[in-house]
RODO-2510 file (C-alpha; in nm, 4 decimals, decimal comma):
residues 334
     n   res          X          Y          Z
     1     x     0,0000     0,0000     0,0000
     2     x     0,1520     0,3608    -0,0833
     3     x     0,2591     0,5437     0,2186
     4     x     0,2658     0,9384     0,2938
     5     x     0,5887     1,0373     0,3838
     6     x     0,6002     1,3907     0,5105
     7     x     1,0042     1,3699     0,5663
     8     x     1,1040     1,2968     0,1864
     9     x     1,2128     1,5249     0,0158
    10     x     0,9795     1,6212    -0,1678
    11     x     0,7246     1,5405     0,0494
    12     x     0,4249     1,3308    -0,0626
    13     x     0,2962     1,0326    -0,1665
    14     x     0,5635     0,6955    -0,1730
    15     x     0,4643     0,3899    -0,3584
    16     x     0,5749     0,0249    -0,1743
    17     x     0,5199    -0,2279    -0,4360
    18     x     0,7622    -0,4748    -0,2726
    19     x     0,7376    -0,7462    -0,0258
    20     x     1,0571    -0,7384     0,2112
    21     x     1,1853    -0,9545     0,4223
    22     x     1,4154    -0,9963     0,6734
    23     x     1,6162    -1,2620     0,8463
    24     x     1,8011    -1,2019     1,1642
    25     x     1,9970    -1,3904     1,4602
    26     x     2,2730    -1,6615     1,4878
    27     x     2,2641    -2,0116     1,2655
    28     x     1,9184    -1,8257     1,1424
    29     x     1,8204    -1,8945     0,7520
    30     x     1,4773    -1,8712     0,5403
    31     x     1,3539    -2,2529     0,3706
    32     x     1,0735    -2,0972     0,1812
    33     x     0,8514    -1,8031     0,0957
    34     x     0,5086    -1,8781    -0,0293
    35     x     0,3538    -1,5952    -0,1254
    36     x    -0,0535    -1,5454    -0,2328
    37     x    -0,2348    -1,2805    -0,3519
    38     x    -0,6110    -1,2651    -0,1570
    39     x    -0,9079    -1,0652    -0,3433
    40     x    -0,9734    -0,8857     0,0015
    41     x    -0,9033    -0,9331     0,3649
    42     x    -0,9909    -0,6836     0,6961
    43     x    -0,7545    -0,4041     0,7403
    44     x    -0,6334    -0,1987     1,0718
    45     x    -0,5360     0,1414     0,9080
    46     x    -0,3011     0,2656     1,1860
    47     x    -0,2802     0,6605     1,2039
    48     x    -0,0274     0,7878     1,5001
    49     x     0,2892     0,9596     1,5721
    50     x     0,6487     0,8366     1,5806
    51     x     0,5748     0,6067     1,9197
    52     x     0,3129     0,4143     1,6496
    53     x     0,4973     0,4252     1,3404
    54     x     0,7288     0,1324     1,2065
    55     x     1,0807     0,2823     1,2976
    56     x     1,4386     0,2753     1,1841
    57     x     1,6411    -0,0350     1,1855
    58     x     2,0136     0,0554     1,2894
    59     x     2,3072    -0,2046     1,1807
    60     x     2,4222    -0,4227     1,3414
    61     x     2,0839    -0,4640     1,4382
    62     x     2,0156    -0,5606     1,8568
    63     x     1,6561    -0,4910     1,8989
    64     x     1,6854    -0,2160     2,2320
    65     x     1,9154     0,0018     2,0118
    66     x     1,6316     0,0397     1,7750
    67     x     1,3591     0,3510     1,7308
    68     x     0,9819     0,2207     1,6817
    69     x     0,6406     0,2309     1,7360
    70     x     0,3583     0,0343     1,9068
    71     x     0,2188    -0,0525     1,5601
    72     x     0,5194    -0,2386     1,4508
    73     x     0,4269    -0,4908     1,7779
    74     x     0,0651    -0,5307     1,6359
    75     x     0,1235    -0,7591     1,3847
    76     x     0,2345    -1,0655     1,6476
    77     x    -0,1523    -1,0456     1,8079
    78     x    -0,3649    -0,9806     1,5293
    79     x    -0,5729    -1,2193     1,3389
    80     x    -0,3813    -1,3638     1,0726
    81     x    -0,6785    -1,2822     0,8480
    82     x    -0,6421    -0,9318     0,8541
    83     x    -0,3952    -0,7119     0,7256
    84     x    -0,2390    -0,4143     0,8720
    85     x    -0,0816    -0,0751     0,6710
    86     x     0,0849     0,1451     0,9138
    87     x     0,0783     0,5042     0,7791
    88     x     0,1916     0,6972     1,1124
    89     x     0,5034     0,9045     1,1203
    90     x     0,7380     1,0772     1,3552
    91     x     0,6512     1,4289     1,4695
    92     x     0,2276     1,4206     1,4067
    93     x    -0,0715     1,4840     1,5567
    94     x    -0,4367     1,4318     1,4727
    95     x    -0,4395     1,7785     1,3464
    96     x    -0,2919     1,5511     1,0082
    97     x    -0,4709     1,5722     0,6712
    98     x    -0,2132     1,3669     0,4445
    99     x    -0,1480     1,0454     0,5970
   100     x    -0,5785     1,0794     0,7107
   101     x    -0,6665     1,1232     0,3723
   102     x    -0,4022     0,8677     0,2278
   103     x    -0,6617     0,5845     0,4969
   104     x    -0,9409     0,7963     0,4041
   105     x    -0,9380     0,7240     0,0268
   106     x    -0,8563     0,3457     0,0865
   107     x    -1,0491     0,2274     0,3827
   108     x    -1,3744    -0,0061     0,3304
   109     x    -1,6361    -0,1607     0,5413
   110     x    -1,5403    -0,4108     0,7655
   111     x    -1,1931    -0,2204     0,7882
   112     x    -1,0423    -0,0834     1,1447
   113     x    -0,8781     0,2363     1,1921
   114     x    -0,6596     0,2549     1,5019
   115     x    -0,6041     0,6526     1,6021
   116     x    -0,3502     0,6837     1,8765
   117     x    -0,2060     1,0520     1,9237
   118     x    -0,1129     1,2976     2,1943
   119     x     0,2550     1,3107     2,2183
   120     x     0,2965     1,6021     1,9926
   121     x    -0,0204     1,7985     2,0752
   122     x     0,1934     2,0488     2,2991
   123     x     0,0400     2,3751     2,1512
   124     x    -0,3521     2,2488     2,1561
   125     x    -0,3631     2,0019     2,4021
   126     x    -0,6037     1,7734     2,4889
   127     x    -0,9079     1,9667     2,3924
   128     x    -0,7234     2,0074     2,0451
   129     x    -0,6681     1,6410     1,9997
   130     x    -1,0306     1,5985     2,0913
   131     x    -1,1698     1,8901     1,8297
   132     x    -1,0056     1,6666     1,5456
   133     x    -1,1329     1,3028     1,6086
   134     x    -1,4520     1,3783     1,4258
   135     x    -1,2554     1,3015     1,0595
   136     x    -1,1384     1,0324     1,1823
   137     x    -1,4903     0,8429     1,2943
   138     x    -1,7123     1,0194     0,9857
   139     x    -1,4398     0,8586     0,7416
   140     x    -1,4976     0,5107     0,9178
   141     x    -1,8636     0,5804     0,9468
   142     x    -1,9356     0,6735     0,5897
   143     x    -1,8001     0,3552     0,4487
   144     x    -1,8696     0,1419     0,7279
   145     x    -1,5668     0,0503     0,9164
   146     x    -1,4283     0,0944     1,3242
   147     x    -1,2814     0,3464     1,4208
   148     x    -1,0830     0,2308     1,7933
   149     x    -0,9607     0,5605     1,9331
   150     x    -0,6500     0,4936     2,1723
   151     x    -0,4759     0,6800     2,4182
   152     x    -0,0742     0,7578     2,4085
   153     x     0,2025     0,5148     2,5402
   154     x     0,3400     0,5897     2,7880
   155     x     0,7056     0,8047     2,8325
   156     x     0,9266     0,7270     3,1062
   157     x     1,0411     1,1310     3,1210
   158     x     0,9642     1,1187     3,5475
   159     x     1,0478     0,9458     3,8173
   160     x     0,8740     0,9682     4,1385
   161     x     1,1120     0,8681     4,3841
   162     x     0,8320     0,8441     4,6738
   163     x     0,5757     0,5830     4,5093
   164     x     0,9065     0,4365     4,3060
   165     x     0,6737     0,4669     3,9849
   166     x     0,6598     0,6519     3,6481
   167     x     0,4877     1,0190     3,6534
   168     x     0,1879     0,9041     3,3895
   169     x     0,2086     1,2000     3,1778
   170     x    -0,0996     1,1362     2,9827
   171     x    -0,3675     1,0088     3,1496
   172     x    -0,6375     1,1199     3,4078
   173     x    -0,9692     1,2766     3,3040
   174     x    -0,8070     1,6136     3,2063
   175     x    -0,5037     1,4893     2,9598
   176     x    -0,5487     1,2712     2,6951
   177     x    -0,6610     0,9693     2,8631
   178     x    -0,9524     1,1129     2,9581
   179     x    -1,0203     1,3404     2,5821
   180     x    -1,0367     0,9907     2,4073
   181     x    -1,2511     0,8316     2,6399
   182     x    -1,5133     1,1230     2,6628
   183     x    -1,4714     1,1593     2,3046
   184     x    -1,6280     0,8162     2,2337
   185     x    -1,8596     0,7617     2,5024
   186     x    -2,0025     1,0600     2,3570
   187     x    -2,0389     0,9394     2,0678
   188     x    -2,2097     0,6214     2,1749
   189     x    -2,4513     0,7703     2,4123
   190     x    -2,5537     0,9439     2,0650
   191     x    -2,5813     0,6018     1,8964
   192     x    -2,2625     0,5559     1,7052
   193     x    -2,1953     0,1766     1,7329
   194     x    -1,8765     0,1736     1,5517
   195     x    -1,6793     0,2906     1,7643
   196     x    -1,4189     0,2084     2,0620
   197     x    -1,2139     0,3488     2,2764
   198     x    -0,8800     0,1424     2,4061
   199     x    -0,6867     0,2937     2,7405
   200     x    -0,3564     0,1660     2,6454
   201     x    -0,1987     0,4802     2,8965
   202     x    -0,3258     0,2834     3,1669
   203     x    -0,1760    -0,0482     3,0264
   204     x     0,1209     0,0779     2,9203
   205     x     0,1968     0,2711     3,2909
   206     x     0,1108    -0,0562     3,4675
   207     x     0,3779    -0,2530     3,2122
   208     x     0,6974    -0,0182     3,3125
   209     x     0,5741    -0,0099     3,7145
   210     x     0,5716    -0,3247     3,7220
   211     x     0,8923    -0,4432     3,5109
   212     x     1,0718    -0,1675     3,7663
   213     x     0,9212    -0,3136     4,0368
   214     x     1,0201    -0,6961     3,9825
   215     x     1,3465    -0,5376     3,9355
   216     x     1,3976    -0,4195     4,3105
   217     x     1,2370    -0,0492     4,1569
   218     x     1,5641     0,0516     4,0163
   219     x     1,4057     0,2828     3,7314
   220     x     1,6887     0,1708     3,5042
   221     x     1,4764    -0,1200     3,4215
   222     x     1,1740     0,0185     3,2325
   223     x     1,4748     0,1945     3,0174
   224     x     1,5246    -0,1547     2,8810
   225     x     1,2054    -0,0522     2,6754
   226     x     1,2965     0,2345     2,4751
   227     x     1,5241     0,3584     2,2661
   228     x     1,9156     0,2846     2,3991
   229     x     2,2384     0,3690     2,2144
   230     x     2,5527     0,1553     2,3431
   231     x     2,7205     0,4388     2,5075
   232     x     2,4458     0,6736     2,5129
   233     x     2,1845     0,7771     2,6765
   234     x     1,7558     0,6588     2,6782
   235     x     1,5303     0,8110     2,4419
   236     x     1,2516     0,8102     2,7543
   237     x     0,9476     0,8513     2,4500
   238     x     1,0660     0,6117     2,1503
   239     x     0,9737     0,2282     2,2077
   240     x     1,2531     0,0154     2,0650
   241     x     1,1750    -0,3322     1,9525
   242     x     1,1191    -0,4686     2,2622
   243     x     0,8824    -0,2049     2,3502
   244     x     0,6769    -0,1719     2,0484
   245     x     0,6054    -0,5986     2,0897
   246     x     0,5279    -0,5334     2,4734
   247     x     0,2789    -0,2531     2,4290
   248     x     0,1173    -0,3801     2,1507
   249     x     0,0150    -0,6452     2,3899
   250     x    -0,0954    -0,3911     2,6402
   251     x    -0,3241    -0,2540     2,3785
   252     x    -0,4766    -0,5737     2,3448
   253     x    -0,4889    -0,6593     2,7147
   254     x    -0,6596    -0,2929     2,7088
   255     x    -0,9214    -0,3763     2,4914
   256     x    -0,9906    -0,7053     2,6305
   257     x    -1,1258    -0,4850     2,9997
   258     x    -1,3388    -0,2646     2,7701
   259     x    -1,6614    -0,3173     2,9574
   260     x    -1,8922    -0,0835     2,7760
   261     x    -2,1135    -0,3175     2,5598
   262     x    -2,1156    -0,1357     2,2462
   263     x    -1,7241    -0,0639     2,2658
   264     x    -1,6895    -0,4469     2,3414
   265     x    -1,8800    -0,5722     2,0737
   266     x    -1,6512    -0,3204     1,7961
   267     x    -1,3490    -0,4792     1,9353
   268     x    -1,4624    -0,8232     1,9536
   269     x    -1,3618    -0,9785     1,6090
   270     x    -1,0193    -0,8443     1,6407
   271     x    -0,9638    -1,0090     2,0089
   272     x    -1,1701    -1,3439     1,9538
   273     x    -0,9093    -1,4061     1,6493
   274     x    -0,5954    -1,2985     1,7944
   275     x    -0,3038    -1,4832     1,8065
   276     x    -0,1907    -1,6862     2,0928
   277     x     0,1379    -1,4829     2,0697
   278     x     0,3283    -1,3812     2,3965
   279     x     0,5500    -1,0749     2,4456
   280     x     0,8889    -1,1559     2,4982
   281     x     1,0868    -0,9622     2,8084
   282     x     1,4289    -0,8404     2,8147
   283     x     1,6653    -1,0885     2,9404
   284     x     1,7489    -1,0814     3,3416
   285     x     2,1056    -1,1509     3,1390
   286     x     2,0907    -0,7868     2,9381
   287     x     1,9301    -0,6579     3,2551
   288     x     2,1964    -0,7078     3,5090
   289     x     2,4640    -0,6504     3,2135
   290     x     2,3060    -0,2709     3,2324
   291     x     2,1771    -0,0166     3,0433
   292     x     2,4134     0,0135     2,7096
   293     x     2,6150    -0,2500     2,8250
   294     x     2,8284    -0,5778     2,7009
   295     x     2,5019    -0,6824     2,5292
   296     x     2,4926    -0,3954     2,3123
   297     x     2,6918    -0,4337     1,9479
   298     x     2,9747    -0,2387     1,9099
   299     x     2,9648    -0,0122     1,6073
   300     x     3,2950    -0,0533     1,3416
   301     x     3,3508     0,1860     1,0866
   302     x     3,4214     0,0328     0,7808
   303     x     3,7307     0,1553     0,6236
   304     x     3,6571     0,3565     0,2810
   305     x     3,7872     0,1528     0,0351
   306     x     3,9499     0,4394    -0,2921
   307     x     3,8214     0,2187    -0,5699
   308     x     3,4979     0,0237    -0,4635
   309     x     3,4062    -0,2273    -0,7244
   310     x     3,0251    -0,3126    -0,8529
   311     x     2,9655    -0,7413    -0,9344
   312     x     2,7426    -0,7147    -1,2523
   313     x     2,7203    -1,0814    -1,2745
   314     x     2,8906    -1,3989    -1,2292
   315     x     2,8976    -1,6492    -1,4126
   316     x     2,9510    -2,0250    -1,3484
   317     x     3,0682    -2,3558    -1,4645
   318     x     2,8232    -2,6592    -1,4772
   319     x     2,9714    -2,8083    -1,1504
   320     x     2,8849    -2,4823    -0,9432
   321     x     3,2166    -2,3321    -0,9501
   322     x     3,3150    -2,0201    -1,0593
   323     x     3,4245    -1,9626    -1,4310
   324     x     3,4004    -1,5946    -1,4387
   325     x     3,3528    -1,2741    -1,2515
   326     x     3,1915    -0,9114    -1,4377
   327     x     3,3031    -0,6323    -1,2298
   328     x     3,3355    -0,2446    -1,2959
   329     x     3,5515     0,0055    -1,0901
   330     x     3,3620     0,2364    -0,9533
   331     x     3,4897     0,6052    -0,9460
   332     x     3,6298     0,7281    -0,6298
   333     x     3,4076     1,0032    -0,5708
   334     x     3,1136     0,7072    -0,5881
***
């Protein structure tokens, strides 16, 4: 599916006609790919900012050195006959027309569109997030898909050293938490019965408290979550892989203590099909090695070599050895 990407240069539209993949770890290889085209399957449209979006992958990869999103994770827990197209992108908020419209002109009935914003809402706040959510349900309304609205992950910027827990910096009936709730339970008490609202700053607060507190409430723990350079410091906002699989999971644990009946029932195909999939915690091993430490890869420059030199093609001899090698210098400056 095409993406919007508003950091190319230009900015706009970016066509992804391939299928990637990727192989990683010791001894690991790849038997087969069997690939096969479906006429149609469900789709959750994901629409957030960069804590949703898939990230960067640096190399060597080592998945707690990595920026990423809690839509990367969703893919382990959802059905496997639905699809998922993450359009979200560092530095938005719902205020967004681009990526919206890029869902908007794509999504069909029985489609989901997940909404989770608030991070970068600092001039509007919550009452701005709120005055934009409308788009977002009339676009799923018109065609007749969900729309699941969900509250922000959570970012480890605050420690409160008398409770030993994590300042929640978005939720409580005044912050965002509580614009995404009121937001939808509005729009149910008005009828709408397409639409859901999934607390994942609740689930996501409880997940670092408690991975602190079964490690003796040294905060360095929940760090073990986001975004760590070897020798650097924590990016306290940016899941890294280990994150993003862990709070996907709280979004489903989320919607699973949804108790309003209406909001149940629009979640209920997703979570009666999910996967029996299990997030996977940071080794006690990487844990007591310490934040950045032996676990992380160390990073080699690779010495420039003057002339580098591009294989064309190889060619070779009936017994699988090699008869002959095309190569072209390249010029320095390349």
């Amino acid at each position: 599916t095409p993406i919007y990407y508003e950091k190319s240069s230009p900015a706009g539209k970016i066509a992804d006609e391939m299928v990637t993949v990727g192989v990683l770890g010791e001894n690991s290889a790849l038997a087969a790919v069997e690939i096969q085209q479906v006429e149609s399957y469900p789709t959750l449209w994901v629409l957030g900012d960069s804590t949703v979006t898939d990230g960067n992958t640096t190399l060597p990869f080592f998945q707690l050195q990595n920026c990423t999103g809690v839509g990367t994770g969703l893919t382990k827990y959802l059905p496997r006959d639905m699809a998922m197209v993450n359009e979200g992108e560092g530095g938005l908020n719902a205020a967004d027309n681009y990526h919206f419209n890029m869902v908007k002109d794509r999504i069909k009935a029985g489609d989901y569109m997940y909404v989770e914003y608030g991070h970068n809402h600092k001039s509007d706040g919550p009452s701005g997030y709120k005055s934009h959510l409308d788009k977002y349900y009339n676009a799923c309304h018109a065609v007749g898909a969900k729309l699941i609205i969900v509250s922000p992950v959570q970012s480890i910027n605050s420690w409160n050293t008398t409770t030993n827990k994590w300042n929640d910096r978005f939720g409580g009936e005044n912050n965002f938490e509580g614009a995404g709730r009121s937001y939808v339970e509005e729009k149910v008490a008005a009828g709408a019965d397409d639409v859901a609202f999934v607390n994942l700053t609740k689930a996501s607060v409880a997940f670092v408290d408690k991975v602190t507190a079964d490690n003796g409430n040294v905060k360095t723990a929940a760090q073990f979550y986001y975004q760590t350079s070897k020798g650097g410091g924590t990016d306290s906002s940016h899941p890294n892989d280990a994150g993003a699989e862990n709070f996907a999971y709280c979004f489903f644990k989320a919607a699973k203590e949804v108790t309003d009946e209406t909001q149940a029932a629009v979640l209920k195909p997703i979570l009666d099909n999910m996967t029996d999939e299990m997030p996977n915690l940071v080794s006690q091993e990487i844990i007591d090695g310490g934040i950045g430490g032996t676990a992380w890869p160390q990073y080699i420059v690779p010495t420039s070599e003057k002339y580098p030199v591009l294989i064309n093609d190889i060619i070779f001899n009936e017994d699988g050895t090699v008869k002959q090698v095309d190569v072209t210098t390249r010029a320095a400056e390349i």
